[in-house]
C-alpha distance (Angstrom), angle and dihedral (degrees) to the residues before:
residue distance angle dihedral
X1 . . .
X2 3.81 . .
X3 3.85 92.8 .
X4 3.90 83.7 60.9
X5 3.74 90.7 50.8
X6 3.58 91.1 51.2
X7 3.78 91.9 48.5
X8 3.96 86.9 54.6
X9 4.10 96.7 41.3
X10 4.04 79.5 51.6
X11 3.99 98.2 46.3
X12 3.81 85.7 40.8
X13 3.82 87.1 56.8
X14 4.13 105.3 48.4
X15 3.74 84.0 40.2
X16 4.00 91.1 62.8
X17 3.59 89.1 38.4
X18 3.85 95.4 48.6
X19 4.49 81.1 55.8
X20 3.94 86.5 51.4
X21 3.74 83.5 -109.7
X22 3.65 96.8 130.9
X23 3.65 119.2 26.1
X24 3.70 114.1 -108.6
X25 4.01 88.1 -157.2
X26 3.60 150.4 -14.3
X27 4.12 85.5 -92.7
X28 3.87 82.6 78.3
X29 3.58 94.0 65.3
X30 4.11 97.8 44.2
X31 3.83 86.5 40.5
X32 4.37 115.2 130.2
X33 3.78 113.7 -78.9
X34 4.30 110.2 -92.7
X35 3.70 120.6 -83.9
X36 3.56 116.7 -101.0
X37 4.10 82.8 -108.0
X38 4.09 85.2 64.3
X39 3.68 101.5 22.5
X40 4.37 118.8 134.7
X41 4.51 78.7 -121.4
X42 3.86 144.8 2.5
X43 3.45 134.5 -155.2
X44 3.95 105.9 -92.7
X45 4.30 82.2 56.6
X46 3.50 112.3 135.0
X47 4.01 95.4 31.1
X48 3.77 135.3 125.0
X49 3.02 136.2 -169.5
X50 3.81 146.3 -178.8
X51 4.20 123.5 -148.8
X52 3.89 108.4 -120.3
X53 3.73 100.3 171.9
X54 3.60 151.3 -6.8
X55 3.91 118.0 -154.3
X56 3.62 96.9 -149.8
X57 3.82 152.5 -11.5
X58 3.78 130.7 59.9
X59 3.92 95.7 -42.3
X60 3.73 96.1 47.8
X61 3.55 96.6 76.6
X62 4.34 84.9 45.6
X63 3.37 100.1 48.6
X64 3.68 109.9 114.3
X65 3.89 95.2 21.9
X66 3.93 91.5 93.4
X67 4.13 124.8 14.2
X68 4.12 113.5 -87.6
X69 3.85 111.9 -164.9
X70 3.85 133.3 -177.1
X71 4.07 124.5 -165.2
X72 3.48 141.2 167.8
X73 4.12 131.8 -148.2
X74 3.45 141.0 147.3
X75 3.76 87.6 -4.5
X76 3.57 106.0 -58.1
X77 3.75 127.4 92.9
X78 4.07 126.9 -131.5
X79 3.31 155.1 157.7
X80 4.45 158.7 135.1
X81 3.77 97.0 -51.5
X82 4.38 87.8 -168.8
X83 3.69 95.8 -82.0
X84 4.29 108.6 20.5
X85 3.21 142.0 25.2
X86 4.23 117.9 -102.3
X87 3.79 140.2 -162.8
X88 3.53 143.7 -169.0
X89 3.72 148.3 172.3
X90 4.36 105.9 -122.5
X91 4.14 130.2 -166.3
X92 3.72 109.4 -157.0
X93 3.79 111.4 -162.7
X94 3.68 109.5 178.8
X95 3.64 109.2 -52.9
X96 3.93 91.9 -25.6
X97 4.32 111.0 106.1
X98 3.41 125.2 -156.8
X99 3.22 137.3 173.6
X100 3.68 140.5 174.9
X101 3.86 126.8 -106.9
X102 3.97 99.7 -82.3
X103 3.53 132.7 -123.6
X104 3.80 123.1 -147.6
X105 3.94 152.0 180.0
X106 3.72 108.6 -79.4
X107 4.16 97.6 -136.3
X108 3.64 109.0 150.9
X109 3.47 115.7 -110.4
X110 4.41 132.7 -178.6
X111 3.50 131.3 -179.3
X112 3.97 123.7 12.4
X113 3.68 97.4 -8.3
X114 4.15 86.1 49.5
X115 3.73 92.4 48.9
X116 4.17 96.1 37.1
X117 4.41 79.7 59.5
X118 3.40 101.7 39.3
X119 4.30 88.8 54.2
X120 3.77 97.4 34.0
X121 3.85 107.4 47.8
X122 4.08 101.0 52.9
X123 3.94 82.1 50.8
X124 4.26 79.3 64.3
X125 3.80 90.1 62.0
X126 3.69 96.7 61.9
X127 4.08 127.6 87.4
X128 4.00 105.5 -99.4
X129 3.62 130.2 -153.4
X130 4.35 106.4 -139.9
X131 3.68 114.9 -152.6
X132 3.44 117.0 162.7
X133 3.59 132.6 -166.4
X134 3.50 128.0 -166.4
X135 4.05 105.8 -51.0
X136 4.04 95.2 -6.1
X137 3.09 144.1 81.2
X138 3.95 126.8 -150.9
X139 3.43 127.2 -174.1
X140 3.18 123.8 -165.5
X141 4.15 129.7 -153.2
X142 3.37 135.4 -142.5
X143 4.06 96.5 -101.0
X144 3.85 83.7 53.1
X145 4.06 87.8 -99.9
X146 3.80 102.0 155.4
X147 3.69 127.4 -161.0
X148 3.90 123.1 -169.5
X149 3.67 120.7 -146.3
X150 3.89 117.5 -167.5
X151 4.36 110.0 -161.1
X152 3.59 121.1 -94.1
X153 3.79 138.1 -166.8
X154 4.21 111.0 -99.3
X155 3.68 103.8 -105.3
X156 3.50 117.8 -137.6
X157 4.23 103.2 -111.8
X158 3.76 95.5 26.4
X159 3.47 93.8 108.3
């Protein structure tokens, strides 16, 4: 019986380790600072921004019919996507964006919020060219989709 508990203390043990729970030596501590994909913050943190227009495809005739917004912090971007809330990790490597596939609340939503979501957050998963220009931001996609962002103040809850 206590051999088994020892096998379980020890599985218990390399499993936390194997999670980076539980250092597995002092290597760990020494190791290279994160990548900016990983990092604790990124260089857009502390940024907000709301969606002003779209210049074509199946959110350009939706943007403005429910609030779009864009912020940065502790090196993950998020936002109001029309009907829920999203977030998700970002690299920034000179002007080239990208972020991960987002995550997001789960609030059901029909009608224009629904169909402002559904056409905004796969544009996320794409590789965006940011240019700004004086108090916006436009990013551009890969199909040359382009969607201007004008600065906003941080509201309190957004993140």
């Amino acid at each position: 019986m206590e051999s088994s508990r020892f096998g379980v203390v020890v599985a218990a043990a390399l499993a936390l380790a194997a999670c980076g729970g539980v250092p597995v030596s002092d290597e760990a501590e020494t190791a290279a600072p994160a990548s900016p994909e990983t990092s604790a913050s990124g260089p857009l943190d502390g940024q907000f921004w709301r969606l002003a227009r779209v210049d074509r495809g199946p959110l350009a005739g939706l943007a403005g019919a429910r609030e779009v917004t864009l912020g940065f912090d502790e090196g993950r971007a998020f936002g109001f996507s029309g009907c829920n809330r999203y977030f998700a990790p970002y690299a920034l490597s000179g002007e080239r964006l990208q972020l991960q596939a987002p995550g997001s609340t789960m609030m059901y939503c029909e009608g224009e919020g629904s169909a402002v979501e559904q056409a905004f957050l796969p544009l996320l998963e794409n590789p965006f060219v940011l240019e700004r220009e004086g108090e916006g931001m436009r990013l551009i996609a890969p199909d040359g989709t382009r969607l201007e962002f004008e600065a906003a103040p941080m509201e309190s809850g957004s993140r």
